[in-house]
C-alpha positions in Angstrom: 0.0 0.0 0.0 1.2 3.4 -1.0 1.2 6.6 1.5 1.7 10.1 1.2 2.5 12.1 4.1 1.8 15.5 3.9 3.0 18.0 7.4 1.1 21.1 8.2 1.6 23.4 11.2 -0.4 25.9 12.6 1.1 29.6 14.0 -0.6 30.8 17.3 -2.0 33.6 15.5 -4.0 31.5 13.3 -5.1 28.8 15.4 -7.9 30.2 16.3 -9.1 32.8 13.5 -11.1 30.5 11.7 -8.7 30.6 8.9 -8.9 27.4 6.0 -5.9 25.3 5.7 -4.9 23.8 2.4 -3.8 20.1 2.0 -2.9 19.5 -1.9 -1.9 15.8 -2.5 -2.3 16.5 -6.2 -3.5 13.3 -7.7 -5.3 11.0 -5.5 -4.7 7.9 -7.7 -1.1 7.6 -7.3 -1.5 6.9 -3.5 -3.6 4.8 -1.7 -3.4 6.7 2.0 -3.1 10.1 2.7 -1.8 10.4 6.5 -1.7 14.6 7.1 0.4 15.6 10.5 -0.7 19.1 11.8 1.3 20.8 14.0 0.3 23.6 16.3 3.1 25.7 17.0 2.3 26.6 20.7 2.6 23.9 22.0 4.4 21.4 19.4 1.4 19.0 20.0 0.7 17.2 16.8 -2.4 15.3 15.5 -2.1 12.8 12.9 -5.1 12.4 10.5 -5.4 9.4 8.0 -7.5 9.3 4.7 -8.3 6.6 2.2 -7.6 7.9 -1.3 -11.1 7.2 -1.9 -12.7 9.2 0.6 -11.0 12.4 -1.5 -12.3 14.4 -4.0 -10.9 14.6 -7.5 -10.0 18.4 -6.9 -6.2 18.2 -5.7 -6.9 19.5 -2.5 -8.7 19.4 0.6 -8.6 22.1 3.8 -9.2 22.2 7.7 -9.6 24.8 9.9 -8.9 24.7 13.8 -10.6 26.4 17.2 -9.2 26.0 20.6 -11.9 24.9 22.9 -10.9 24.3 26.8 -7.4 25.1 25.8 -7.3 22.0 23.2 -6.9 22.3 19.7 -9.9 21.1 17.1 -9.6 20.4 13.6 -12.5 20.5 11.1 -12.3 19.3 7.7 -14.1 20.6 4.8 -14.2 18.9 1.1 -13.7 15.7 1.8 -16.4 13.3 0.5 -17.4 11.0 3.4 -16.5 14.0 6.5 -18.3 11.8 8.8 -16.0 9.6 8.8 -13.1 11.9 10.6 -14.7 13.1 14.0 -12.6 10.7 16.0 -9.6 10.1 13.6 -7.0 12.3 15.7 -4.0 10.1 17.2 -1.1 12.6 19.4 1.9 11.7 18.9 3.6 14.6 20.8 2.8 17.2 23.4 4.3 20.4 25.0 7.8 18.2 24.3 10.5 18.8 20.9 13.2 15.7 21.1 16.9 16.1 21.1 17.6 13.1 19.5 15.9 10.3 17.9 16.7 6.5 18.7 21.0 6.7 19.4 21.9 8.6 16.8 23.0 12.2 17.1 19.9 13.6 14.8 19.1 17.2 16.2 15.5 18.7 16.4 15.6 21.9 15.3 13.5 25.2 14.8 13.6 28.1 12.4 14.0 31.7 13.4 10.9 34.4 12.5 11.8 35.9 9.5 13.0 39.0 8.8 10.6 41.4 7.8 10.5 44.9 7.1 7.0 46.9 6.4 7.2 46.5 2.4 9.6 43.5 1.0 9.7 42.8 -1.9 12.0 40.0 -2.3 12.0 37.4 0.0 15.1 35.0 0.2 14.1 31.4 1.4 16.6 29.4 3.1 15.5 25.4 4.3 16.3 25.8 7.9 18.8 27.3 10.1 22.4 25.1 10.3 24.4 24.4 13.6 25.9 27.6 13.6 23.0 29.7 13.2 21.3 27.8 15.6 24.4 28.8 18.4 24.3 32.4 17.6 20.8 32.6 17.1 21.1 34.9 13.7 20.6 33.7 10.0 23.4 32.4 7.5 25.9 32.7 10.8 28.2 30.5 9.1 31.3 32.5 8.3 32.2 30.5 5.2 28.6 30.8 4.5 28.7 33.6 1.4 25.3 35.0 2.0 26.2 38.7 3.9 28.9 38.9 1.7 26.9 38.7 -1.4 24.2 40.8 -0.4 26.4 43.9 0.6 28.6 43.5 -2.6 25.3 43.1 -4.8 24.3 46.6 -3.2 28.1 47.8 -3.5 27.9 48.2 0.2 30.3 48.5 3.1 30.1 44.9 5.2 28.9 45.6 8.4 29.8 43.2 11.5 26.5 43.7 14.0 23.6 41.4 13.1 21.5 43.9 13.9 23.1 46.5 11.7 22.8 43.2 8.7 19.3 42.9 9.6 18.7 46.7 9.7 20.3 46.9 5.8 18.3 44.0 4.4 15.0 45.8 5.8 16.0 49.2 4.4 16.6 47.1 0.6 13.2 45.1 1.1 14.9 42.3 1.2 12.8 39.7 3.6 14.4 36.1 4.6 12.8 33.0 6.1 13.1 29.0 5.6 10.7 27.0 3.8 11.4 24.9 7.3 9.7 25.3 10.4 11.0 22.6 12.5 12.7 19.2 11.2 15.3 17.1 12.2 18.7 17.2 10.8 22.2 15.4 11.7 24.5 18.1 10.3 24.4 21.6 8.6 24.1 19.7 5.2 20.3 20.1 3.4 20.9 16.6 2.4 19.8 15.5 5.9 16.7 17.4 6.4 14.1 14.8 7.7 10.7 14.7 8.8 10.0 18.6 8.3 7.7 21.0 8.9 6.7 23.9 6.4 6.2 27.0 7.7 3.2 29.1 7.0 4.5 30.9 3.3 0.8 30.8 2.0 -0.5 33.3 5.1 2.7 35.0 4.8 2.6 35.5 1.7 -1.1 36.7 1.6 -0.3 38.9 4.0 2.8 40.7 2.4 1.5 41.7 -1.2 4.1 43.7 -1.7 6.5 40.9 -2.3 7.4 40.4 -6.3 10.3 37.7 -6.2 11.3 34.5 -4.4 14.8 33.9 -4.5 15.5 30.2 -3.0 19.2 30.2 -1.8 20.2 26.5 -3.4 18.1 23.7 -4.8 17.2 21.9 -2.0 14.9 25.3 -0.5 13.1 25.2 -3.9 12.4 21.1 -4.4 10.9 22.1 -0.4 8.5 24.7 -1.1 7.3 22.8 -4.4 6.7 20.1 -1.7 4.2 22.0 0.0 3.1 24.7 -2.0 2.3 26.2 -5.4 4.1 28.7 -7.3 1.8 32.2 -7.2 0.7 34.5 -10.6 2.3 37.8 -9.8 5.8 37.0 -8.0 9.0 35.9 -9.8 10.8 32.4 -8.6 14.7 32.1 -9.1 16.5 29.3 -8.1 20.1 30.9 -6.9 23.7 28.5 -6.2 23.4 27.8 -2.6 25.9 30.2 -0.2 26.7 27.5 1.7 30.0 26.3 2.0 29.1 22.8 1.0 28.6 24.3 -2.4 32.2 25.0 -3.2 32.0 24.2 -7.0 31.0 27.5 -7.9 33.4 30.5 -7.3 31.9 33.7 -5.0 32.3 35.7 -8.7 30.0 33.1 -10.2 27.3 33.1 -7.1 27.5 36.7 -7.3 26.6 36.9 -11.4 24.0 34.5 -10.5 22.6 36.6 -7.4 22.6 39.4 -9.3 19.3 38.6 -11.0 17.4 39.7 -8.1 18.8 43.1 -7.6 18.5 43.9 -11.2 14.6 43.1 -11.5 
């Protein structure tokens, strides 16, 4: 029997606005279960929600919205075409609790940053999910091999400035916005290679709610094959697929990132 697992997670500030969340399997004949995890962020507590292919409709999608009721979180479903059948089909699996490691191995659980944001971006950079380094310091693309400041003050033919706060300041004054597909997952190394069981964050609210964004840059292939994981490319913003800054991709020279970077600045 084939499955496809499809993760959704739920910010606190949409957990209970009544809000409809999408689920798009796509084609509903080339699986025979569809097991949906939804996450809600608060509290990590996650419900797991399976479907027979042939209680989903034709469309490629199906959506759920959630209500907090004596402090618990309740998922609804909408466009399915038996919804009887899911009132008591909710199994946790976890609660108030994010594991450090998984069986003896030294897989890390970890969590993306909120993004940065100013009042009107109009590019937003998408990253997977923060390495080991940016997860110590706390501050995106930490890495100091990792290329990513460097080409983003030499695209603007900028000074480099050392304080994070003065890199976050610049990008917001250039309306330049950077996230992670990611919101939580669990990887061994820095590597994107050994992302596992992830979580998306919320890019469709996101992007809903910041119009003013025009392009998605995704900073290496493995940010891009993510989001077309989870979501659908959008009429009315520009998608580039830029050489990854990290230092694992050292085939390309930082004069050869920075030709292909420049396609966002130019735009």
């Amino acid at each position: 029997m084939s499955i496809k697992t499809i993760n959704r997670n739920i910010p606190e500030y949409r957990e209970n606005s009544g809000d409809r969340f999408r689920v798009r399997y796509k084609n509903k004949f080339l699986f025979d279960r569809l097991v949906v995890n939804v996450c809600r962020n608060k509290t990590n507590e996650i419900q797991v929600f399976t479907f027979q292919s042939n209680e989903l409709p034709n469309k490629d999608s199906i959506y759920f919205s959630s209500h907090i009721r004596n402090n618990k979180l309740h998922i609804t479903w909408s466009g399915l075409e038996s919804p009887h059948m899911r009132t008591d089909n909710i199994t946790i699996i976890a609660t108030n609790t994010e594991p450090k490691s998984r069986s003896s191995s030294n897989l890390v659980y970890s969590k993306s940053f909120p993004p940065i944001l100013g009042p009107k971006p109009r590019v937003l950079i998408l990253g997977t999910m923060p390495g080991k380094e940016s997860l110590k310091r706390q501050q995106y693309y930490a890495n100091p091999r990792n290329l990513f400041w460097r080409l983003i003050y030499n695209l603007h033919d900028a000074h480099h400035e050392d304080s994070y706060s003065d890199r976050v300041s610049f990008l917001i004054n250039k309306n330049i916005s950077v996230w992670d597909v990611c919101h939580k997952g669990i990887r061994e190394t820095s590597l994107d290679s050994d992302i596992k069981d992830e979580i998306s964050n919320d890019l469709e609210s996101f992007l809903k709610t910041n119009s003013t964004i025009k392009i998605i840059a995704f900073n290496g292939q493995k940010a891009e094959k993510l989001y077309n994981k989870y979501y659908s490319r959008l009429d009315g913003i520009a998608y580039f697929t830029l050489l990854s800054t990290s230092p694992a991709n050292a085939s390309y020279s930082f004069d050869e990132k920075f030709a292909d970077w420049s396609k966002i600045i130019k735009l």
